[in-house]
C-alpha positions as CSV (number, residue, x, y, z in Angstrom):
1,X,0.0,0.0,0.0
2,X,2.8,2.4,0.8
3,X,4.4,2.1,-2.3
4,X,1.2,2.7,-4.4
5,X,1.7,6.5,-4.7
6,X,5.2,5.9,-5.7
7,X,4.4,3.8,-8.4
8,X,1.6,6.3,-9.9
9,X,4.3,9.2,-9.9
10,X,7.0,7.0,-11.5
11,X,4.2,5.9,-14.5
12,X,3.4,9.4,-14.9
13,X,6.9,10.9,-15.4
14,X,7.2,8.1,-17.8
15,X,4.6,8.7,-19.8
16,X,5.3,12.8,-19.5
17,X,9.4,12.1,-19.8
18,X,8.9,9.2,-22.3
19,X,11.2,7.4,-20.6
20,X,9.3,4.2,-20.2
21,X,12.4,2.2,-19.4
22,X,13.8,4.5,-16.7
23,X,10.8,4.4,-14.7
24,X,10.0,1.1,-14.9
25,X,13.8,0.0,-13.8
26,X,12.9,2.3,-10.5
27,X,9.4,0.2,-9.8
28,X,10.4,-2.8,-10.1
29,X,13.7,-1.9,-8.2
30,X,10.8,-0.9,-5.2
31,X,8.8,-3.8,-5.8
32,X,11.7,-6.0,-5.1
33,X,12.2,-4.2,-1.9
34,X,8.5,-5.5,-0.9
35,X,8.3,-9.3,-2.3
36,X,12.0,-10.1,-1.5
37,X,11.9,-8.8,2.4
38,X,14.9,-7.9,2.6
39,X,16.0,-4.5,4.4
40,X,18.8,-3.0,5.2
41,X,19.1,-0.9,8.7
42,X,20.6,2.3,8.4
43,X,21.7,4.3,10.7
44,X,20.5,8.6,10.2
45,X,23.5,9.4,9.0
46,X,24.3,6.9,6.5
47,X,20.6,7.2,5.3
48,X,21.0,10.6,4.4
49,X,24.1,9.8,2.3
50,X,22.4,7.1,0.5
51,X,19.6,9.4,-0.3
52,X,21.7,12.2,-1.6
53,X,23.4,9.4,-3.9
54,X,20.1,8.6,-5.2
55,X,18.9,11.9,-5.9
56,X,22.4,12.5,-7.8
57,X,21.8,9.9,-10.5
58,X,18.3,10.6,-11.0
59,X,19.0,14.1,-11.8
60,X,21.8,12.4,-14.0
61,X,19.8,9.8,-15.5
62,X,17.2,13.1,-16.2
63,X,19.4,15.4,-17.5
64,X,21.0,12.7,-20.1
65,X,17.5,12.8,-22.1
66,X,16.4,15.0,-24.7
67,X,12.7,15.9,-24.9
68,X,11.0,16.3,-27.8
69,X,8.8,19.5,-28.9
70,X,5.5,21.2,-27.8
71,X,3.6,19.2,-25.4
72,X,2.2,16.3,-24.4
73,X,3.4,12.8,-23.7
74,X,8.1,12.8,-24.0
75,X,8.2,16.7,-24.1
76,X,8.8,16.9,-20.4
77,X,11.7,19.6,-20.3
78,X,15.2,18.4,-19.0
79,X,15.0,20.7,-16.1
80,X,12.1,19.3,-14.8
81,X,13.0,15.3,-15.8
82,X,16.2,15.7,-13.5
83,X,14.1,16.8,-10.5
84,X,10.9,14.6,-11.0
85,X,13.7,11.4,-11.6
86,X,15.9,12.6,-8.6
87,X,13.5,12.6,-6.3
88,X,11.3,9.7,-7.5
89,X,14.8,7.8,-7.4
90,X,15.5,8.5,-3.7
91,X,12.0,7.2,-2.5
92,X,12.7,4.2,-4.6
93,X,15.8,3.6,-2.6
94,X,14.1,4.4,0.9
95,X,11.8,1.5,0.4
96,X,15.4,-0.6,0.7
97,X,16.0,1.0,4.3
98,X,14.6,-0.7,7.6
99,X,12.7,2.0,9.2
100,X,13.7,4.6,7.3
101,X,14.1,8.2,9.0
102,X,11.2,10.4,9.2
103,X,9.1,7.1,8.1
104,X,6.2,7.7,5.4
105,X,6.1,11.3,5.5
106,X,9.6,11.8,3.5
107,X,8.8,9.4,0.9
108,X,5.5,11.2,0.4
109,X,6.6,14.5,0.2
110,X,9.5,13.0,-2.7
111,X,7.0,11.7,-4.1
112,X,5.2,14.9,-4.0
113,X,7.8,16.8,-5.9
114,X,7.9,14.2,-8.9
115,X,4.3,14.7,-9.7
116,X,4.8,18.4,-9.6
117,X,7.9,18.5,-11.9
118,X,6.1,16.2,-14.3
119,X,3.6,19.2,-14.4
120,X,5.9,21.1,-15.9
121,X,4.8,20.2,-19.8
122,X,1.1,19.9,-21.1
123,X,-0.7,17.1,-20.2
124,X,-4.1,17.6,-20.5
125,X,-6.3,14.9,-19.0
126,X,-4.2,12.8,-18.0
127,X,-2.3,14.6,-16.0
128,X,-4.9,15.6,-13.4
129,X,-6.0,11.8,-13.6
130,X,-2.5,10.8,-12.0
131,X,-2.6,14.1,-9.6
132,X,-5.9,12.4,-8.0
133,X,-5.0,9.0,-8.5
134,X,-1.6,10.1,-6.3
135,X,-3.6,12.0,-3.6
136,X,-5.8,9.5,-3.3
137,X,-3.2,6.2,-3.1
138,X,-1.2,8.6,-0.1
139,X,-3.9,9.0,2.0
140,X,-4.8,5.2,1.6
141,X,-1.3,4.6,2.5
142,X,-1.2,7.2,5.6
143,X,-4.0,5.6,7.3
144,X,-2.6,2.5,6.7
145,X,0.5,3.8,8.6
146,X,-2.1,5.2,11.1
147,X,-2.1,2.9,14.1
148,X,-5.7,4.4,14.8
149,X,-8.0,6.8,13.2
150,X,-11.1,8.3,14.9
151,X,-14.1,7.3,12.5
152,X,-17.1,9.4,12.0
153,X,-19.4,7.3,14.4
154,X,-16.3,8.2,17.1
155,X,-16.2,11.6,16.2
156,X,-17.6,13.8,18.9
157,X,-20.7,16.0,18.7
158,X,-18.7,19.3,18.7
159,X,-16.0,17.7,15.8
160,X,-18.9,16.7,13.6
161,X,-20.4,20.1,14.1
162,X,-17.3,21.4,12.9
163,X,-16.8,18.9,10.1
164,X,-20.1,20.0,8.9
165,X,-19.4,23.8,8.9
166,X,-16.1,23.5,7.0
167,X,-17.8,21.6,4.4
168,X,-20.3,23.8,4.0
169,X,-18.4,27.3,4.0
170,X,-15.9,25.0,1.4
171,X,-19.2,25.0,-1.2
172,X,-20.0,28.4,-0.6
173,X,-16.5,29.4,-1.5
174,X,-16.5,27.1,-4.3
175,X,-20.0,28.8,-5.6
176,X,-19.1,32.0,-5.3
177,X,-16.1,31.7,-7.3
178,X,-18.0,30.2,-9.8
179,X,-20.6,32.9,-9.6
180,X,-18.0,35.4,-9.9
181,X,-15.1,34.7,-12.1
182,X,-16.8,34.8,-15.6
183,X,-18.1,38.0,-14.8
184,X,-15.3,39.7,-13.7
185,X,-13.1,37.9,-16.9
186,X,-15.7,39.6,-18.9
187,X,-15.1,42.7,-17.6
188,X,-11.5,42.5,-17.5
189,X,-11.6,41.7,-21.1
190,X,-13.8,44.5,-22.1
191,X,-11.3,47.1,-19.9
192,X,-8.5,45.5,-21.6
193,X,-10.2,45.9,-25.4
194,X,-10.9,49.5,-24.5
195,X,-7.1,50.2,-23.8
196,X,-5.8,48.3,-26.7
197,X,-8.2,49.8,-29.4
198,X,-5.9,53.2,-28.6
199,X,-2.5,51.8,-27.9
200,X,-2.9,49.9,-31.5
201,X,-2.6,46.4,-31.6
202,X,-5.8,46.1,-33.8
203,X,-6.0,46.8,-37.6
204,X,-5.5,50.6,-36.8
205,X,-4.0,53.3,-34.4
206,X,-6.5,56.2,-33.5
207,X,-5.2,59.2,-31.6
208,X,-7.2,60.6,-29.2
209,X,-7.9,60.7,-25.4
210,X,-7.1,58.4,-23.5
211,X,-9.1,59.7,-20.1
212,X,-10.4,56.1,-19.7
213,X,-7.5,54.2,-20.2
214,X,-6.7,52.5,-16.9
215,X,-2.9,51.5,-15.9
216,X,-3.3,47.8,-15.7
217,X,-1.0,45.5,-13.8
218,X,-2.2,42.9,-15.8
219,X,0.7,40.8,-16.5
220,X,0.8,39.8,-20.7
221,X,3.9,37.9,-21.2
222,X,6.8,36.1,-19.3
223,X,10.1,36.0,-20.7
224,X,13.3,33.8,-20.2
225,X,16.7,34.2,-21.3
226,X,18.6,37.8,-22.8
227,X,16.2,41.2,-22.0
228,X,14.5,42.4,-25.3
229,X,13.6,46.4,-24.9
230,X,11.2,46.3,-27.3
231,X,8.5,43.8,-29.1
232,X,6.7,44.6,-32.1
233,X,2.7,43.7,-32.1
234,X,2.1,46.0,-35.0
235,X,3.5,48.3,-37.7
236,X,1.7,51.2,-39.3
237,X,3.1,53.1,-42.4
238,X,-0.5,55.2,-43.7
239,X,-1.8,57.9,-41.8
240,X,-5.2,59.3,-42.5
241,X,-5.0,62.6,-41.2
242,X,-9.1,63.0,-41.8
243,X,-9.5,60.2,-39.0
244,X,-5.8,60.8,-37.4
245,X,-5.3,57.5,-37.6
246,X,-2.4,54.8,-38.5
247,X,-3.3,51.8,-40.9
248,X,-0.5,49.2,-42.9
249,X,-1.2,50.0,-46.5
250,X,1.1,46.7,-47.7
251,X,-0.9,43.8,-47.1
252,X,1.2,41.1,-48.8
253,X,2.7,38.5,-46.5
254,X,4.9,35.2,-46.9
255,X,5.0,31.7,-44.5
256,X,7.3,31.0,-42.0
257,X,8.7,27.9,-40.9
258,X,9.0,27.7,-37.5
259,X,11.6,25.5,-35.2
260,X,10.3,22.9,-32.9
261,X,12.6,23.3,-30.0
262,X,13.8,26.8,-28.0
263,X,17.7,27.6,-28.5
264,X,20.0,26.2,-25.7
265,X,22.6,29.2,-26.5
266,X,23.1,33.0,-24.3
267,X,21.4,34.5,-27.1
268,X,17.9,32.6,-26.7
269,X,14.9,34.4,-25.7
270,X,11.7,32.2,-25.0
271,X,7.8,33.9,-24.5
272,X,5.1,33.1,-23.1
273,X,1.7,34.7,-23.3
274,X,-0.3,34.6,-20.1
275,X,-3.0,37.4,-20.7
276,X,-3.8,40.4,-22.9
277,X,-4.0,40.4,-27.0
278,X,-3.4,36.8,-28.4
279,X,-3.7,37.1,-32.0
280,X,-0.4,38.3,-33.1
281,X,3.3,37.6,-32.1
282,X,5.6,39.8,-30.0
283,X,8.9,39.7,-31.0
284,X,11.9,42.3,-31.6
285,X,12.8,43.8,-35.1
286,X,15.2,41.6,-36.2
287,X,15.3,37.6,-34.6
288,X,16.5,34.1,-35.7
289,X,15.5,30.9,-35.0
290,X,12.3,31.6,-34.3
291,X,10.3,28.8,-33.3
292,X,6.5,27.4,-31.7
293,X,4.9,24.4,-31.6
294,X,2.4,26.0,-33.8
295,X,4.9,24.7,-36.7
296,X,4.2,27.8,-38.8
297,X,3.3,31.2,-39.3
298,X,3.0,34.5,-42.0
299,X,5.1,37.6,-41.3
300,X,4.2,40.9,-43.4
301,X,6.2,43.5,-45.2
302,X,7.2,45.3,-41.5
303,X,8.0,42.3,-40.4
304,X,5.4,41.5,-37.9
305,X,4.7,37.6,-37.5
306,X,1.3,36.0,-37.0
307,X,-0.5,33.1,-36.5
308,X,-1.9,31.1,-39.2
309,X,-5.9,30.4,-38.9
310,X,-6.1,29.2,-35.4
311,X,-3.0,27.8,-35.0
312,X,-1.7,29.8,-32.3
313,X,0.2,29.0,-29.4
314,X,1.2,31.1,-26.3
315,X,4.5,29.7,-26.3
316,X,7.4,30.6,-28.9
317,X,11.2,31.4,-29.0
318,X,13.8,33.1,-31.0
319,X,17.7,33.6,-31.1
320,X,19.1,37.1,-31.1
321,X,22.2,36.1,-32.5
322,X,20.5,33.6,-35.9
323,X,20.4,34.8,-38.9
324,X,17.1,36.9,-39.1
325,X,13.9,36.1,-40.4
326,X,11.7,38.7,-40.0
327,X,13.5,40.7,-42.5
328,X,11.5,43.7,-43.4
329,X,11.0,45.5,-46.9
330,X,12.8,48.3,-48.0
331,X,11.0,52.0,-47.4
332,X,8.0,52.6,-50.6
333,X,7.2,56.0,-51.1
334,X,3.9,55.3,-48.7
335,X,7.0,55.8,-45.9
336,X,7.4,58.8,-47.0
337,X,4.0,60.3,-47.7
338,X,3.2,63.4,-45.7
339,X,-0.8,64.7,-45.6
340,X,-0.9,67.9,-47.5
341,X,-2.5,69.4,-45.0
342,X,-0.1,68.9,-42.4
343,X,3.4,69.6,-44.8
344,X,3.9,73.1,-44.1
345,X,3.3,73.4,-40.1
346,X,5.9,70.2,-39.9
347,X,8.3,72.2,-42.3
348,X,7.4,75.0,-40.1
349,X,8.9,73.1,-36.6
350,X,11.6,71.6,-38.8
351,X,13.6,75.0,-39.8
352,X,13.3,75.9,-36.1
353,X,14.4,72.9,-35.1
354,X,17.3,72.2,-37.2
355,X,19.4,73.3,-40.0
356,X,20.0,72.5,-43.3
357,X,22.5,70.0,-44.4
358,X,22.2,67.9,-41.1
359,X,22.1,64.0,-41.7
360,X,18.9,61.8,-41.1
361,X,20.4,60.5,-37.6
362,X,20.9,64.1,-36.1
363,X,17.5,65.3,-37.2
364,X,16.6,62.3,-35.4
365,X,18.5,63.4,-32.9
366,X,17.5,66.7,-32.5
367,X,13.7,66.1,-33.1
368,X,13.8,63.6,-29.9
369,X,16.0,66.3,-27.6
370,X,13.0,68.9,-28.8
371,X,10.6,66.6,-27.1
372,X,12.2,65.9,-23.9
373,X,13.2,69.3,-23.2
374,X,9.5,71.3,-24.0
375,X,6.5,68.2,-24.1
376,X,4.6,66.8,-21.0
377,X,4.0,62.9,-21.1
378,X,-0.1,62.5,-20.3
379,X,-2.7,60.3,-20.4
380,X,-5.1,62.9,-19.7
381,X,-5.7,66.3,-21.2
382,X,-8.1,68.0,-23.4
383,X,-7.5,67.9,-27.4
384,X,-9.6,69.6,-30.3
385,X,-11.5,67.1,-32.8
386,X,-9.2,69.5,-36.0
387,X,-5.7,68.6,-36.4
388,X,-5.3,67.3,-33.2
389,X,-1.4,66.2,-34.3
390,X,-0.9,70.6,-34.6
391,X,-2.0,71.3,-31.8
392,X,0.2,68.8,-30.1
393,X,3.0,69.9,-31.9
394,X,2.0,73.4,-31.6
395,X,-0.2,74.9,-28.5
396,X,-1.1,71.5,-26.0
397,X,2.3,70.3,-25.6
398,X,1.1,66.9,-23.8
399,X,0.1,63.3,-24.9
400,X,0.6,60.1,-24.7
401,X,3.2,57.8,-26.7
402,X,0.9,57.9,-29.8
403,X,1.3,61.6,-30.1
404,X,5.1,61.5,-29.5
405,X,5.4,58.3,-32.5
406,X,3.3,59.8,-34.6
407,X,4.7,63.7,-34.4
408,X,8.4,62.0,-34.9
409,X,7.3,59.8,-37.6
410,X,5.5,63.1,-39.6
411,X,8.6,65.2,-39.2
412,X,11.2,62.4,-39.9
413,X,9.2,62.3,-43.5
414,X,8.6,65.7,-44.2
415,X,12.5,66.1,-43.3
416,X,13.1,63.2,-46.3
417,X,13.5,60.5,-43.9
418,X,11.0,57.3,-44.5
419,X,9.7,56.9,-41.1
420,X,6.4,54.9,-39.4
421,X,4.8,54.1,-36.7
422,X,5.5,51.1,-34.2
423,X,3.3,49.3,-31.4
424,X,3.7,46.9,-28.9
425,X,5.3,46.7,-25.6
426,X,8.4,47.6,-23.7
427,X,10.6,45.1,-21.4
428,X,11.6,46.5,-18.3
429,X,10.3,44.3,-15.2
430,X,12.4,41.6,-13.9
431,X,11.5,39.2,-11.0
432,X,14.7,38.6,-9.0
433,X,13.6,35.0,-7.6
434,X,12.8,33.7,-11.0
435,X,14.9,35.6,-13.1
436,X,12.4,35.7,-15.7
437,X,11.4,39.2,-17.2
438,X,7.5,40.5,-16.9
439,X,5.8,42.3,-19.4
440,X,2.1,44.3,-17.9
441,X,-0.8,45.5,-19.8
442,X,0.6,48.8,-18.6
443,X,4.1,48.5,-20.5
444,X,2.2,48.6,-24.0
445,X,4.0,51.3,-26.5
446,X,4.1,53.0,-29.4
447,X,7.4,54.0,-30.8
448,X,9.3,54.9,-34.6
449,X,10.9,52.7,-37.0
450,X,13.3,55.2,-39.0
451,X,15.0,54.2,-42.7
452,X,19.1,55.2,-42.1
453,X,21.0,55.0,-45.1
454,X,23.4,52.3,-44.2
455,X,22.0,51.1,-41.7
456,X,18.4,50.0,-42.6
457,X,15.5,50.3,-40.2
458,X,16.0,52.1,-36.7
459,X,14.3,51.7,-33.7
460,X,13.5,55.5,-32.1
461,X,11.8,55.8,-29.2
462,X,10.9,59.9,-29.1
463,X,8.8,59.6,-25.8
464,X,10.7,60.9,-22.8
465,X,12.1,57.9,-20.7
466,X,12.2,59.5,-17.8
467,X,8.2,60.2,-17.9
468,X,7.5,56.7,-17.9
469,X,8.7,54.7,-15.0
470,X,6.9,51.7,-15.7
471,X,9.3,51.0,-18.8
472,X,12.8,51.7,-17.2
473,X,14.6,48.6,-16.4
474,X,14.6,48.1,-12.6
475,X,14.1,44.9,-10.6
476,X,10.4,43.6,-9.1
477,X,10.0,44.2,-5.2
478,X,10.5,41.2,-3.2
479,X,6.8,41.4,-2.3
480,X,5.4,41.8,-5.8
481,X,7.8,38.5,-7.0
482,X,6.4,36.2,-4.6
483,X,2.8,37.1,-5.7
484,X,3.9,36.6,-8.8
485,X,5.1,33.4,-8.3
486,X,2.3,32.7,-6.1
487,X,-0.3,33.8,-9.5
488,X,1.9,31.2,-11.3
489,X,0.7,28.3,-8.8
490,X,-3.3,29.5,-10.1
491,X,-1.9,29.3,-13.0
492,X,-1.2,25.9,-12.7
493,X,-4.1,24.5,-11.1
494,X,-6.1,25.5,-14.3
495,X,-3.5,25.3,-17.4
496,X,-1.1,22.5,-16.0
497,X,2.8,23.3,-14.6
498,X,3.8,24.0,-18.2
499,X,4.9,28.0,-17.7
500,X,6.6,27.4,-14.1
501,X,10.4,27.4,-14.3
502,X,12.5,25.0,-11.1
503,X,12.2,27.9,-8.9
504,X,8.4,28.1,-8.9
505,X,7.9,24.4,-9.1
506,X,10.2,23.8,-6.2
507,X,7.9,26.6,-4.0
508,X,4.6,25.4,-5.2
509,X,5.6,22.0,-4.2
510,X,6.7,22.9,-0.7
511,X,3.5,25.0,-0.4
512,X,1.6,21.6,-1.1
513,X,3.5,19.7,1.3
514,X,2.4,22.4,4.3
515,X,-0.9,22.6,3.0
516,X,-1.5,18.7,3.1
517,X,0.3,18.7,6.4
518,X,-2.3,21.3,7.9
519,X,-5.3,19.4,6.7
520,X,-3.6,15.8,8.0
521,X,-3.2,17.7,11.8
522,X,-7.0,19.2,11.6
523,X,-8.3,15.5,10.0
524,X,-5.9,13.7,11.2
525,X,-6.0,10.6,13.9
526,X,-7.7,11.1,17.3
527,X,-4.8,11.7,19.5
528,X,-2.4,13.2,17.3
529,X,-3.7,16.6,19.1
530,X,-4.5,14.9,22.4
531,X,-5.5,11.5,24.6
532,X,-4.1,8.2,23.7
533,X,-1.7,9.0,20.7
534,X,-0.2,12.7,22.4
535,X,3.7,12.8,22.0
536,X,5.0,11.0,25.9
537,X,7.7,14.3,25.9
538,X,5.0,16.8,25.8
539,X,3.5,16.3,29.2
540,X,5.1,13.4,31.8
541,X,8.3,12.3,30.9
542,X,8.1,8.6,29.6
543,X,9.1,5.6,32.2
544,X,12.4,4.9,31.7
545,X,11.3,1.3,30.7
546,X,10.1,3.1,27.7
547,X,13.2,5.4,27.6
548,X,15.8,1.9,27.8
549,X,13.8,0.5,24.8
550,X,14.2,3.5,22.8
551,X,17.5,3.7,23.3
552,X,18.3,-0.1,22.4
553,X,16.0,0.7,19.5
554,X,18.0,3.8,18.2
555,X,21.5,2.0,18.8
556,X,19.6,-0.9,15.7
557,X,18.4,2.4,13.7
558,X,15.5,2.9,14.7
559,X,14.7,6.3,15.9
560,X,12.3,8.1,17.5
561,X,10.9,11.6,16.8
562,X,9.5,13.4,20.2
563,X,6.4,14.3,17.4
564,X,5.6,11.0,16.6
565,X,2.9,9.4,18.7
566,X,3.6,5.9,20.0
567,X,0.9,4.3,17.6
568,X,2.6,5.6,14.7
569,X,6.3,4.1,16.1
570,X,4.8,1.0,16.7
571,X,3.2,0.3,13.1
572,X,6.5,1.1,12.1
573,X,8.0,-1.0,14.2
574,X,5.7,-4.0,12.8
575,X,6.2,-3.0,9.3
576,X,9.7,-3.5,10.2
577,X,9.0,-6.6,11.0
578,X,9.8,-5.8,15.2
579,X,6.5,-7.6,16.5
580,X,7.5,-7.8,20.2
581,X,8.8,-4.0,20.4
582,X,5.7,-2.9,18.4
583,X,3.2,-5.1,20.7
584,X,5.4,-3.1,24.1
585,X,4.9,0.3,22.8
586,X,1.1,-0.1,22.1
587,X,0.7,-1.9,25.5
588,X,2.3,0.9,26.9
589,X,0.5,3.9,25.4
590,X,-2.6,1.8,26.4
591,X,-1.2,2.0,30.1
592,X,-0.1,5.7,30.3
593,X,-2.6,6.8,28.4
594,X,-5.8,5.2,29.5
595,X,-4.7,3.1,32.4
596,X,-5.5,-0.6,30.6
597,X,-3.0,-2.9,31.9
598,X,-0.3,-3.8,34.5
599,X,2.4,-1.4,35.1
600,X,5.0,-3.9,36.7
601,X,4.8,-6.6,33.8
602,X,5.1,-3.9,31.0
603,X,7.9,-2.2,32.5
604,X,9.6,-6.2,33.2
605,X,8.7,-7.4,29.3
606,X,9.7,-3.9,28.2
607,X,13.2,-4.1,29.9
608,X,13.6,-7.5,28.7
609,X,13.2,-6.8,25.4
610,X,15.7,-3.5,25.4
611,X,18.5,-6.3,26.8
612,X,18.1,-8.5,24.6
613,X,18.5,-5.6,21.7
614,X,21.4,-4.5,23.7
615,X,22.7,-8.0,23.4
């Protein structure tokens, strides 16, 4: 029975690990343990030792596999493998060890950490089959390892009462959740389509007031591997100066292959999409080795990548230092159009602003220093429905990042420099437990892409930097990380382990192991809180029949935790195939505890049998 759990952890990192043979070597290794009898006695010390020697060549046996792409059965990462085998490996090797230390409760909570790790990939199904099938073969094999459990007939009026109440207040939390989450998704979604219809990642960019756009911590993507500043959503290269609005003229497009695994080299960059707009790609202006499990994609004439039909995925990568593939076209004279209307007040700022003869990157230049020095950064102000774009330029010097891309863009073309518009967000968050960089809702940006002769297309950002603290690079409070990490756990419950890294897998697992600990004290046997099974140390001090037999016990490796209540030593001691010690102990307990027996021939048989361990 106590092995059971064991055994449905190792089937399911086989079947997520596709390492069929690996696992099965580790059962059957266990299962030996059980039908050949034979145990060896440990003492602490060298138990620890053979336990660290286990984990070591499951996390070398895990590492030394390659998984394959996407998700799903085998594509268990290698990170992951080495800590789901290391572990599962250790409580394969416990079940070798007479009376091993700590008893059950360490092999569970191995055993434990394997089934999170093998969260770490897609299951689907299956893999909350095995997380039930787990939970419910461990607390089979605790009670087995309980020497008695109170049942409900023995429960008193007051515990049933209580019993009750929790189960009840559990439903109502349950329903209420229900009751309240699709609602408030509904809203959240509508909020967030509100802000993105201004900050442009739909088919157009519309200036305008942004009074109702809310600064959402909403966080949109997690990324691993080399900091990216900035990742293109959308590119816009027509402005309609009727509508003040952006547009992509070019529609033309081409497929992209895309790789099945992420790179292993400095340069990698992997992304994954936990919120916000899914229907495009985020990536920087030039990347390599861009890959998804979706297998393909289309990229347009900016060089802005999106999914094909509904084959999108959340997760893709790309390699700064590949070759690039997201090439985009050369400036068309659309890059350079400039609305009649607008020409001469841009021409206008221009001769103020700089002189003649000056090359493309120090108008550029000077243009952005222009901004810094004499506009406001605001999401709030007023602005006429006419040539809203002048008066920005010209009387309301304040607006958001649209106004400050778009003015740029305008002047960089009526200056002869093909210019557009750029939108998407801005990397600057980084949580310091995880390493892994966060991207918000509230990090979404508009910027210029600028032709250099020479040097091709430019990212320029004319939006002061200093106005916007949410996009300067800085490091997440300690507080913030660990709810982050703690949103990742929810995360998991609903969508699988697939987006936590070994830090977060290695917290959520320990945050299981207290959690199931705290609902084993409140459930857990009558006695472990009080009467016959309280610990002997935390009241009287125990006989010192009981203390000699202990002692000959512990000199055979056999120890005793003050915690553990004398039922629970003396099913271990029969499991251990001790009879006459075990039958002592519960005689005893029976005796201190609730005065059934005789004192003088315990203490004689007890003192007997330590002697004859002494022997």
């Amino acid at each position: 029975m106590s092995v059971a759990p064991l055994l449905v952890a190792l089937a399911l990192y086989g079947y997520a690990a596709g390492a069929w043979p690996v696992a099965a070597a580790v059962a059957l290794g266990t299962l030996a343990s059980i039908a050949t009898k034979r145990r060896v006695a440990l003492a602490p010390a060298a138990q620890r030792v053979v336990l660290a020697a286990a984990i070591a060549l499951g996390v070398a046996l895990g590492l030394a596999r390659a998984p394959a792409p996407g998700y799903g059965a085998g594509t268990l990462p290698s990170f992951a493998s080495a800590i789901a085998l290391g572990v599962l490996v250790a409580a394969g090797a416990r079940a070798w060890i007479r009376a091993p230390e700590r008893g059950y409760a360490i092999t569970f909570a191995l055993a434990l950490v394997g089934v999170a790790a093998c969260g770490a990939t897609r299951l689907g199904s299956i893999y909350a089959i095995a997380v039930l099938a787990f939970f419910t073969a461990s607390l089979a094999a605790l009670r087995a390892h309980d020497a008695a459990r109170a049942t409900w007939a023995e429960q008193s009026p007051r515990d049933k009462r209580v019993g009750v109440a929790i189960g009840v207040v559990a439903l109502g939390i349950a329903a209420a959740i229900a009751r309240t989450l699709p609602p408030l998704y509904d809203w959240a979604q509508g909020r967030f389509d509100l802000a993105y219809e201004f900050v442009g990642f739909k088919s157009d960019l519309r200036l305008g007031s942004l009074d109702d756009l809310k600064k959402s911590d909403e966080i949109v993507l997690r990324i691993s591997g080399t900091r990216v500043d900035y990742l293109r959503g959308a590119v816009y290269d027509h402005f309609d100066d009727r509508t003040s609005s952006w547009s992509l003229a070019r529609r033309d497009t081409r497929s992209l292959v895309l790789r099945g695994s992420p790179p292993r080299d400095v340069h990698g960059v992997e992304i994954r999409r936990v919120g916000g707009w899914g229907e495009r790609y985020f990536l920087p202006m030039r990347a390599g080795a861009i890959g998804s499990p979706a297998g393909e994609a289309i990229v347009d004439v900016t060089g802005v990548m999106r999914p094909v039909g509904n084959r999108r995925y959340d997760h893709y990568w790309f390699d700064l230092a590949a070759p690039d593939e997201l090439a985009a076209a050369d400036p068309t004279p659309e890059d350079s159009r400039v609305p009649a209307r607008l020409r001469a007040a841009l021409e206008t700022i221009l001769v103020d602003w700089t002189r003649p003869g000056d090359p493309p990157d120090v108008v550029l230049a000077k243009i952005a220093r222009h901004f810094d020095d004499d506009y406001a950064y605001s999401l709030s102000f007023e602005r006429p429905a006419a040539d809203p774009l002048v008066d920005f330029l010209l009387v309301n010097k304040q607006g958001h990042c649209e106004y400050f891309a778009s003015a740029m863009a305008l002047l960089a073309r009526a200056a002869k420099i093909p210019a557009r518009v750029a939108a998407g967000y801005r990397v600057a968050e980084r949580n310091p437990i995880t390493g892994r960089y966060i991207v918000r809702q509230k990090n979404a940006h508009a910027w210029v892409e600028a032709w250099l002769p020479g040097s091709g297309w430019q990212t320029i950002d004319p939006t002061p930097a200093s106005k916007l603290e949410e996009n300067i690079a800085r490091n997440e409070s300690l507080g913030r990380a660990l709810l982050d990490v703690a949103s990742l756990a929810g995360a998991a419950i609903v969508d699988g382990w697939s987006r936590l890294g070994p830090i977060e897998l290695a917290m959520i697992a320990m945050a299981l192991t207290a959690l199931f600990v705290v609902v084993r004290w409140l459930g857990g046997p009558r006695g472990a809180r009080g009467g016959a099974g309280i610990d002997v140390t935390a009241g009287e001090r125990p006989l010192p029949c009981l203390a000699r037999l202990l002692e000959a016990l512990a000199a055979h490796g056999v120890t005793h935790a003050p915690s553990e209540p004398l039922e629970r030593l003396a099913r271990r001691l029969a499991d251990a195939d001790l009879r006459e010690p075990a039958e002592l102990v519960e005689r005893y307990a029976a005796l201190r505890y609730g005065g059934v027996g005789d004192a003088a021939a315990i203490a004689d048989a007890m003192d007997r049998c330590a002697a004859a361990f002494s022997r």
